[in-house]
C-alpha positions as CSV (number, residue, x, y, z in Angstrom):
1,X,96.9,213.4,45.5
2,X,95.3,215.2,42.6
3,X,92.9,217.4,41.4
4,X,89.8,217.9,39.6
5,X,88.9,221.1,37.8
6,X,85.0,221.4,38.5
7,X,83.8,224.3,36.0
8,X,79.9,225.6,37.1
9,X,79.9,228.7,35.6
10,X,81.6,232.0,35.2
11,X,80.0,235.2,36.2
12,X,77.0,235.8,36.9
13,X,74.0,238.5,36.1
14,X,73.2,241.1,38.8
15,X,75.0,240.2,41.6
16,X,73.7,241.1,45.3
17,X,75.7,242.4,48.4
18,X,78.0,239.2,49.2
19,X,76.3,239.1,53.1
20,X,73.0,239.2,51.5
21,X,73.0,236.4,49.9
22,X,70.8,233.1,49.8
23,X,72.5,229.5,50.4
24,X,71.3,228.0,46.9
25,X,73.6,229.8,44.9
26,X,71.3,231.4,42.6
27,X,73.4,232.3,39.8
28,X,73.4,232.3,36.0
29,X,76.7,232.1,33.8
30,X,77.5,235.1,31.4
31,X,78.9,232.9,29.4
32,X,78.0,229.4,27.7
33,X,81.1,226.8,28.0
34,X,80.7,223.5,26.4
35,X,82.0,221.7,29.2
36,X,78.8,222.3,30.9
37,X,78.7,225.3,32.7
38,X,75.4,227.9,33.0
39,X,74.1,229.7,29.7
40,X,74.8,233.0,28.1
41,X,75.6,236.6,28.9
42,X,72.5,238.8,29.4
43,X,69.7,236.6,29.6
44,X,66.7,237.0,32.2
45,X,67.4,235.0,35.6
46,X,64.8,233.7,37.4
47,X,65.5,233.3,41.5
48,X,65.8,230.1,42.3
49,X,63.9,228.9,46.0
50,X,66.4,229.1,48.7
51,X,67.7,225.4,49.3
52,X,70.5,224.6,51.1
53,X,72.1,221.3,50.0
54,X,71.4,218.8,53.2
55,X,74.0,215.9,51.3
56,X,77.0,218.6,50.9
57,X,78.5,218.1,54.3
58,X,79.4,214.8,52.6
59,X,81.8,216.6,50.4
60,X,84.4,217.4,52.9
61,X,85.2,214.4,54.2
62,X,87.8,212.1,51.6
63,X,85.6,209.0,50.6
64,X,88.7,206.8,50.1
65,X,90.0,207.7,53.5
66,X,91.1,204.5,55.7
67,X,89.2,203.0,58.5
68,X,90.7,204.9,60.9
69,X,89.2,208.0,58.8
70,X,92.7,209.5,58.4
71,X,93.3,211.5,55.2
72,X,92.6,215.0,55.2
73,X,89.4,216.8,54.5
74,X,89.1,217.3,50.9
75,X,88.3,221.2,50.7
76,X,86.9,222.7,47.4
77,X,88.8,225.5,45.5
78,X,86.6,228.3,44.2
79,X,88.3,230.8,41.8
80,X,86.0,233.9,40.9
81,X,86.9,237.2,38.7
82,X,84.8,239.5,36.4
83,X,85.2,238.1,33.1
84,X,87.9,238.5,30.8
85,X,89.9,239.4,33.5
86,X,92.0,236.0,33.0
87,X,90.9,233.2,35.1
88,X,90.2,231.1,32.2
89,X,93.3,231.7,31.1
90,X,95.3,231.1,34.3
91,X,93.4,227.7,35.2
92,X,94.1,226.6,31.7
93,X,97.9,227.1,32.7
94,X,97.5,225.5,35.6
95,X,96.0,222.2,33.4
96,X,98.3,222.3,30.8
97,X,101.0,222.0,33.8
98,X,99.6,219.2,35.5
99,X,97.4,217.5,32.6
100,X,96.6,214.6,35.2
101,X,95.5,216.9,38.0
102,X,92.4,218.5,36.8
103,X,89.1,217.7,35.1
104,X,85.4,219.4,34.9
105,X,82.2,218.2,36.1
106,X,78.9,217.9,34.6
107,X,76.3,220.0,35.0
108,X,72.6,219.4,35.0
109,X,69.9,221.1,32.5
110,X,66.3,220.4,31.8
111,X,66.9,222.3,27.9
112,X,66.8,220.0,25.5
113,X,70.0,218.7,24.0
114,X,71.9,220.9,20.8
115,X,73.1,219.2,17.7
116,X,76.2,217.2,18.7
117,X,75.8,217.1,22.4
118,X,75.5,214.1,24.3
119,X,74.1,213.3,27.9
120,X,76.5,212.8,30.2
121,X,79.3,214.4,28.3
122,X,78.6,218.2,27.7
123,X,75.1,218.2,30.1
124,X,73.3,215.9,31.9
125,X,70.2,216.7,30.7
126,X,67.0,216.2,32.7
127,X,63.1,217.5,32.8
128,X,62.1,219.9,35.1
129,X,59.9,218.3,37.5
130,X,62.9,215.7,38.4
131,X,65.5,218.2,39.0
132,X,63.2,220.3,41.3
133,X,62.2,217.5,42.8
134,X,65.9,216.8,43.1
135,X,67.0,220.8,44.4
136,X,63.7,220.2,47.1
137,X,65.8,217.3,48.3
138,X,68.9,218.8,49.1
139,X,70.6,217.2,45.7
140,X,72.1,221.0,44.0
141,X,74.9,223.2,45.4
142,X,73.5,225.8,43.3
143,X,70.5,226.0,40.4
144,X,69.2,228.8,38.5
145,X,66.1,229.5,36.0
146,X,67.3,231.3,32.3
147,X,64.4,230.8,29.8
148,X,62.1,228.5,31.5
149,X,65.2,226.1,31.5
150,X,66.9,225.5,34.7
151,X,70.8,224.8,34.9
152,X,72.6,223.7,38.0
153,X,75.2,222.0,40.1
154,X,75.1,218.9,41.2
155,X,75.8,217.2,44.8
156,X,76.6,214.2,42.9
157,X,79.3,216.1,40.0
158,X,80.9,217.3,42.8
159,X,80.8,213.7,44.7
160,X,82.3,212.4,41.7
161,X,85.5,214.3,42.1
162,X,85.7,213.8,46.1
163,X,85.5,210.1,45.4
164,X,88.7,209.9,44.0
165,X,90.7,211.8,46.5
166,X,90.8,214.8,44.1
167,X,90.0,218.6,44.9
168,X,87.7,220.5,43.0
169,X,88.2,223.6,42.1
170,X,85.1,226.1,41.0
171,X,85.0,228.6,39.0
172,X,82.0,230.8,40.0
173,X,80.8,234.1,40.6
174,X,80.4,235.7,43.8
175,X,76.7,234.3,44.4
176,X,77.9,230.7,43.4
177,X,80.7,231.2,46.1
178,X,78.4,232.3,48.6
179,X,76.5,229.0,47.7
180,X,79.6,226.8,48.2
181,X,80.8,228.2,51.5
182,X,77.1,228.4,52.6
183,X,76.8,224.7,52.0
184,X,80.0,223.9,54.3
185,X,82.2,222.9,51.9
186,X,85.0,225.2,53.6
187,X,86.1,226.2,50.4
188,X,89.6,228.2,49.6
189,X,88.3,230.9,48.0
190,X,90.6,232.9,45.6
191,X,89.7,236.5,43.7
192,X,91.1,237.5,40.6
193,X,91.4,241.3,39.9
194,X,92.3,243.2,36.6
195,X,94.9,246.0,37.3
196,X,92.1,248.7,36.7
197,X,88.3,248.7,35.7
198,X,89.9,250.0,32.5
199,X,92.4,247.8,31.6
200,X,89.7,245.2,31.9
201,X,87.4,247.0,29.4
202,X,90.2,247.1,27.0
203,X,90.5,243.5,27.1
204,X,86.9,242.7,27.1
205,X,86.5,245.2,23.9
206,X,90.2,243.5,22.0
207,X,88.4,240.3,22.3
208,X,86.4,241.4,19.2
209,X,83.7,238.8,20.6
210,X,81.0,241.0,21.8
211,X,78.2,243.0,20.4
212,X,77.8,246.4,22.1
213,X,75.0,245.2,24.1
214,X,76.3,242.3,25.3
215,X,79.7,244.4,26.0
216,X,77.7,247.1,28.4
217,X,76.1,243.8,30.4
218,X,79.5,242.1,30.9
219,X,80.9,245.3,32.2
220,X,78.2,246.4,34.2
221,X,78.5,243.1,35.8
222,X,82.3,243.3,36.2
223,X,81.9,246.7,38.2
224,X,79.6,245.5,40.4
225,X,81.6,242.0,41.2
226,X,84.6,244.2,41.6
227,X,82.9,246.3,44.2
228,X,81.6,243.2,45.9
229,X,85.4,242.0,46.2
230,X,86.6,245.3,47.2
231,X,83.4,246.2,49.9
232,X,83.9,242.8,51.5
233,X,87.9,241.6,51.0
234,X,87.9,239.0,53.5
235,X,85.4,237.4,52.2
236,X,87.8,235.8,49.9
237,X,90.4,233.8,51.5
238,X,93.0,235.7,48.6
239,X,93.5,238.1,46.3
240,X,95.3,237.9,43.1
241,X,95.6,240.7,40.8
242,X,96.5,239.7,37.4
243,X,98.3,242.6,35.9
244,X,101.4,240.4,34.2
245,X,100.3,236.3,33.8
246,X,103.5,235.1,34.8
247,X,103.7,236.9,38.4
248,X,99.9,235.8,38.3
249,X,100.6,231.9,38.3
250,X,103.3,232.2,40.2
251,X,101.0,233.8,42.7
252,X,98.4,231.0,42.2
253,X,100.7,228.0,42.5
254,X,102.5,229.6,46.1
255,X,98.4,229.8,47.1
256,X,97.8,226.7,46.1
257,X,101.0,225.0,48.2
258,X,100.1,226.9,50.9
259,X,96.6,225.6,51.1
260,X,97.3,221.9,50.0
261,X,100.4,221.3,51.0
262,X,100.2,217.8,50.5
263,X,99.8,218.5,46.5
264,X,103.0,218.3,44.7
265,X,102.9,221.8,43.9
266,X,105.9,224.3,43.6
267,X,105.6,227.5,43.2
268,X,108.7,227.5,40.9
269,X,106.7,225.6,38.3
270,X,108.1,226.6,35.1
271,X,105.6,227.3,32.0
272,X,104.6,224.1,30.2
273,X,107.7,223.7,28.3
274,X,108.9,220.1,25.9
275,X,109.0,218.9,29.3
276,X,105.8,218.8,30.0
277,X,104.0,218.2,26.5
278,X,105.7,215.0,26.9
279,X,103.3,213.6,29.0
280,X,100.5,214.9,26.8
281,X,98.4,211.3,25.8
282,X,98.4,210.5,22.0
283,X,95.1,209.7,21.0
284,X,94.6,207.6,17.7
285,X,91.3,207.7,16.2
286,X,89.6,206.3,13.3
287,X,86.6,203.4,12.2
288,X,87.3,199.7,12.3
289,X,89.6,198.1,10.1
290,X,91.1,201.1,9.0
291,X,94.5,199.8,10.4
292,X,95.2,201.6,13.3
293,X,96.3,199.0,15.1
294,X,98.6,198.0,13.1
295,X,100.4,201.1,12.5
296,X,99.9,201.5,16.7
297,X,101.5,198.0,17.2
298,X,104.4,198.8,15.4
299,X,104.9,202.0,16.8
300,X,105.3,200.6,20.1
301,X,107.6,197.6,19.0
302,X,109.7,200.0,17.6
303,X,110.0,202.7,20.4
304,X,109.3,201.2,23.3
305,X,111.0,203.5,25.8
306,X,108.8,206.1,24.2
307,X,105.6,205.4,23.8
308,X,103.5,202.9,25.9
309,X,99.8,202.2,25.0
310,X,97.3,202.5,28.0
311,X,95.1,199.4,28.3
312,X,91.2,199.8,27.9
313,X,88.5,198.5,29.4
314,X,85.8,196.4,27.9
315,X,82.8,194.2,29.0
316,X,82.7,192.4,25.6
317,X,84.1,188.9,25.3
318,X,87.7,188.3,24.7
319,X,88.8,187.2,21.0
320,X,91.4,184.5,20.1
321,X,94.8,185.6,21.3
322,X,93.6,188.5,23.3
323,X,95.5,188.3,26.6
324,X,93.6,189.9,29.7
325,X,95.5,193.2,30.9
326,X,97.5,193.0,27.7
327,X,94.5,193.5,24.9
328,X,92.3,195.0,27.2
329,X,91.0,194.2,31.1
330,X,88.2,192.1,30.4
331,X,85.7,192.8,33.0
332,X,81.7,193.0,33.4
333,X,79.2,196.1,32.6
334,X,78.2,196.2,36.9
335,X,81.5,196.5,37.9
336,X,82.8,198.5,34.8
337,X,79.9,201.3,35.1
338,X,80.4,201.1,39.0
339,X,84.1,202.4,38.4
340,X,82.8,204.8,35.6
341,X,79.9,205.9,38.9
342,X,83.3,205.9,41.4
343,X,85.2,208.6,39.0
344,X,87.7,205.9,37.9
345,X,87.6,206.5,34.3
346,X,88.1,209.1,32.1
347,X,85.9,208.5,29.1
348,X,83.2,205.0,28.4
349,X,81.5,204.3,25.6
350,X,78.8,201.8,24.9
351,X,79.5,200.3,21.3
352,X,77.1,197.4,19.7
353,X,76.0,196.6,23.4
354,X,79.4,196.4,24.9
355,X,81.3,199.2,27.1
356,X,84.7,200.3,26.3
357,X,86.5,202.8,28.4
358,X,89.5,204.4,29.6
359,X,90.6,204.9,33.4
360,X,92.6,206.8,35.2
361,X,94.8,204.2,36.3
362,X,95.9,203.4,33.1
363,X,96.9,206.3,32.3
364,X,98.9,207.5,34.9
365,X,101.2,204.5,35.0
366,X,102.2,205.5,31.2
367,X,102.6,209.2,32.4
368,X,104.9,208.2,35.8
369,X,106.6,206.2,33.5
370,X,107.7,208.7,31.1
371,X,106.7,207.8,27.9
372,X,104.0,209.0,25.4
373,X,100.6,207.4,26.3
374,X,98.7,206.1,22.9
375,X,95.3,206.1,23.0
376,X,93.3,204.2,20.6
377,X,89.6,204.9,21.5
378,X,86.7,206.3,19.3
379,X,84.8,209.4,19.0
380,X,82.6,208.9,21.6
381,X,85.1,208.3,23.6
382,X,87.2,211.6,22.5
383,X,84.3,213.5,22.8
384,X,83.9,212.4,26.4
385,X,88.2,212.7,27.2
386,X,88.0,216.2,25.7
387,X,84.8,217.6,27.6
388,X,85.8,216.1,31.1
389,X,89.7,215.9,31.6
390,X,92.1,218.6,31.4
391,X,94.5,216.0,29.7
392,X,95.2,218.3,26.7
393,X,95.8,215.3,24.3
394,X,97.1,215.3,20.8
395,X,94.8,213.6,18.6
396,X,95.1,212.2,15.3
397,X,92.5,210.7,12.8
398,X,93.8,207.5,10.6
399,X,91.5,207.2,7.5
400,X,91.2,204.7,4.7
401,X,91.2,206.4,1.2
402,X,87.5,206.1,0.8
403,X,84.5,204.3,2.4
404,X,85.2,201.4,-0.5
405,X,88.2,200.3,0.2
406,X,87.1,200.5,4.2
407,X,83.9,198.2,3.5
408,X,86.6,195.9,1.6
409,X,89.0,195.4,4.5
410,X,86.2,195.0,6.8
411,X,85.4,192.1,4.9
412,X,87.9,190.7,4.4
413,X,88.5,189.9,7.9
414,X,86.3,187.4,7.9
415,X,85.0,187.3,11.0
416,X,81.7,189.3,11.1
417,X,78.6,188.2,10.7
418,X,76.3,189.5,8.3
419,X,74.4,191.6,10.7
420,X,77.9,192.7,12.7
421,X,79.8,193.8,9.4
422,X,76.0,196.2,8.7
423,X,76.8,197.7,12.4
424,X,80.0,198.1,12.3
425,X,79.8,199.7,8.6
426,X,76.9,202.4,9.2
427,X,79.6,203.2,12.6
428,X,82.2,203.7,10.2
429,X,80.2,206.1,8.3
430,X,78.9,208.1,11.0
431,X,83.1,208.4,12.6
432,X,84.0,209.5,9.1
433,X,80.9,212.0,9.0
434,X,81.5,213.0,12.5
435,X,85.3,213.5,11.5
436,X,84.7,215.7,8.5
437,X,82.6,218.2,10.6
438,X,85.0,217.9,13.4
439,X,87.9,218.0,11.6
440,X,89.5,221.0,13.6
441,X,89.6,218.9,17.0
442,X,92.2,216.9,15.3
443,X,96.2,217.6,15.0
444,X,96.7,215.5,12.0
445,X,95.0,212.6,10.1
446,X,96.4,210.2,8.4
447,X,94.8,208.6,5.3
448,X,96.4,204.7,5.2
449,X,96.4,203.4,1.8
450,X,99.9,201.9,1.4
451,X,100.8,201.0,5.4
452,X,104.9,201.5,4.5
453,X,104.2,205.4,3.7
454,X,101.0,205.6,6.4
455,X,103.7,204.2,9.6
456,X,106.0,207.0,8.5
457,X,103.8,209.6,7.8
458,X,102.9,208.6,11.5
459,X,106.4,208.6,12.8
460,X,107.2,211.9,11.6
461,X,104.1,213.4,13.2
462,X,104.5,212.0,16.3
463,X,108.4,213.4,15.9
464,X,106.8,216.8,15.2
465,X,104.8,216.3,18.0
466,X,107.1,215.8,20.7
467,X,110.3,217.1,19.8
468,X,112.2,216.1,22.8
469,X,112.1,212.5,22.2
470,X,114.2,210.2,20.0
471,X,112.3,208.7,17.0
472,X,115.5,208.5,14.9
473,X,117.0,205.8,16.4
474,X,114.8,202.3,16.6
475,X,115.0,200.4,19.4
476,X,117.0,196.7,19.0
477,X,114.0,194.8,21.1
């Protein structure tokens, strides 16, 4: 079985006595994530009304258990710390190790959306009357007010991972904890500590991130969650004090066996090593006709004990020669977006009417066997992968030399109409656009105007890559 990393915010703004506090989990982040956790360090909080979440109980039990009810309860792991005193850190370890075992959920706003954010992916975004309506009804773990905009945690993000036979693990403050174990989610419930108060400050201030103000709230706010932990020790199930990172996982993973012992987890994990960034996924972007299939294609003919190419979903209608579960698994948009509801996939898309997408079952039998899982998909797609999955991938952009000669090979395909080749050219224009101002999210691109010098600009980046693998020798298939 594996795991979901469910991310709902880090600490939290002025934290009350731990056996004071209310079931609803009233807490703000300190800290703005993009994966969709609360808002920023040192803004007002407004209490939220006292709601405890009347569907949570559903949580703990495994919703793909068998008739007979008999897989385990599914218990939550919550991971709270002051800031900067390393969780981030140490649960980023812990992904990198086991890139299939961990993804974030989605949390809910009613703010309206930034430049570049998309519904679903980085929030789900919402008005306020609905998600009160929604906290009234027993729908949130946990919501707060910052700025007349309310953020919170949803029964249904936390559903999503429980559906799948994953765990979810939290990271919280000490309010949003209280929340959780309030709601009966039976939580294991782990507390990072810095060596000293000091030592902590000295991180906080090397950061070089923080402008005195917000430097004094962060701290303040560490002392007092430190002095929480300390007052009230068993309210945490375990204590780690992260003083030197390696003894610090090493701690985390023996916790971690201990409490799911039926995880594949040993607390001799080494660091993520060649070893392991093998089974980091290969993602190959880039607009239409640009040729990435066919620099993909050959790829995989010629390496085929490296590199395998996880087969996508779409709803759309198959095309001559396309071969169901070889091209893509053909299916329809209910059953498709009731697998994308069931937390079966890890990125869709909806291009031109028709939904493309990724699950997780294609991806793990490329990573159990071994190789290099490719993954051609598009931005909204890589957007989605990157926000929600703690897959880690290694992406690279293919590019024509300009938008010309792209508009020319679309062309001369021949088989668009005239109102298909206008779609699928603006879509080009907005990848490239998007890629430009993106450009740091990628490894590598690759600009394909002779295919010969393209392929092995390709091999020797994936080489670079993934130094442990062969790509010297071609295979005789």
């Amino acid at each position: 079985m594996s795991s979901f990393f469910c991310c709902s915010g880090n600490s939290a703004a002025p934290v009350a006595p731990i056996n004071n506090m209310k079931s609803n989990g009233e807490n703000a982040s300190n800290q703005q994530q993009q994966s969709g956790s609360q808002p920023a360090d040192g803004q007002q909080q407004q209490p939220a009304n006292p709601t405890r979440p009347a569907a949570a109980a559903d949580l703990t039990v495994n919703p793909l258990a068998s008739p007979a009810g008999s897989a385990p309860v599914i218990r939550p792991l919550v991971v709270c710390g002051p800031a900067g005193v390393g969780k981030g850190t140490l649960l980023s370890r812990l992904l990198s190790s086991f890139p299939l075992h961990f993804a974030k959920s989605i949390s809910h706003t009613t703010r309206q959306p930034r430049k570049g954010e998309v519904d679903g992916q980085h929030y789900h975004f919402t008005t306020k009357e609905k998600m009160m309506e929604e906290v009234a009804e027993g729908k949130f773990i946990e919501h707060a007010c910052v700025h007349g905009n309310y953020y919170g945690t949803s029964v249904a993000s936390l559903k999503a991972v429980a559906r799948c036979g994953r765990i979810c693990i939290c990271e919280i403050d000490v309010q949003g904890a209280a929340s959780v174990k309030s709601a009966g989610l039976q939580p294991v419930t782990i507390f990072i500590h810095p060596p000293s108060f000091d030592t902590l400050k000295q991180r906080m201030e090397g950061r070089g991130s923080e402008t005195a103000d917000s430097l004094a709230k962060r701290l303040e706010t560490a002392k007092k969650e430190l002095e929480l932990a300390e007052k009230d020790p068993k309210f945490f199930d375990h204590h780690i004090t992260n003083d030197d990172l390696e003894k610090a996982y090493e701690k985390l993973l023996a916790v971690l066996k201990a409490a799911y012992p039926h995880l594949p987890i040993n607390e001799a994990t080494p660091a993520p090593s060649t070893a392991v960034l093998r089974h980091r996924p290969l993602i190959i972007c880039g607009p239409s006709a640009v040729g990435k299939g066919t620099l993909l294609n050959r790829l995989l003919r010629d390496y085929p004990s490296v590199v395998a190419k996880s087969v996508s979903h779409t709803t759309r209608q198959a095309r001559p020669d396309e071969v169901d579960g070889r091209d893509y698994h053909f299916t329809t948009s209910e059953q498709l977006l009731s697998d994308v509801e069931s937390g079966k996939f890890v990125e869709h898309a909806c291009v031109h009417g028709n939904y493309y997408g990724t699950s997780l079952a294609a991806i793990k039998s490329v990573y159990e066997s071994g190789r290099i899982c490719l993954l051609e998909i598009d931005i909204q797609g890589l957007q989605s992968l990157l926000d929600k999955t703690g897959l880690d991938p290694r992406c690279i952009f293919i590019r024509a030399p300009s938008f010309d000669a792209l508009s020319a090979r679309l062309k001369a395909r021949g088989t668009e109409t005239e109102e298909t080749m206008s779609k699928r050219l603006d879509t080009a224009r907005q990848e490239m656009d998007w890629f430009y101002t993106n450009r740091n999210l990628f490894d590598a691109d690759i600009v394909n105007d002779e295919v010969e010098v393209a392929y092995q600009i390709l091999v020797e980046t994936v080489q670079k890559f993934y130094p442990q693998v062969d790509l010297q020798t071609k295979s005789n298939m």
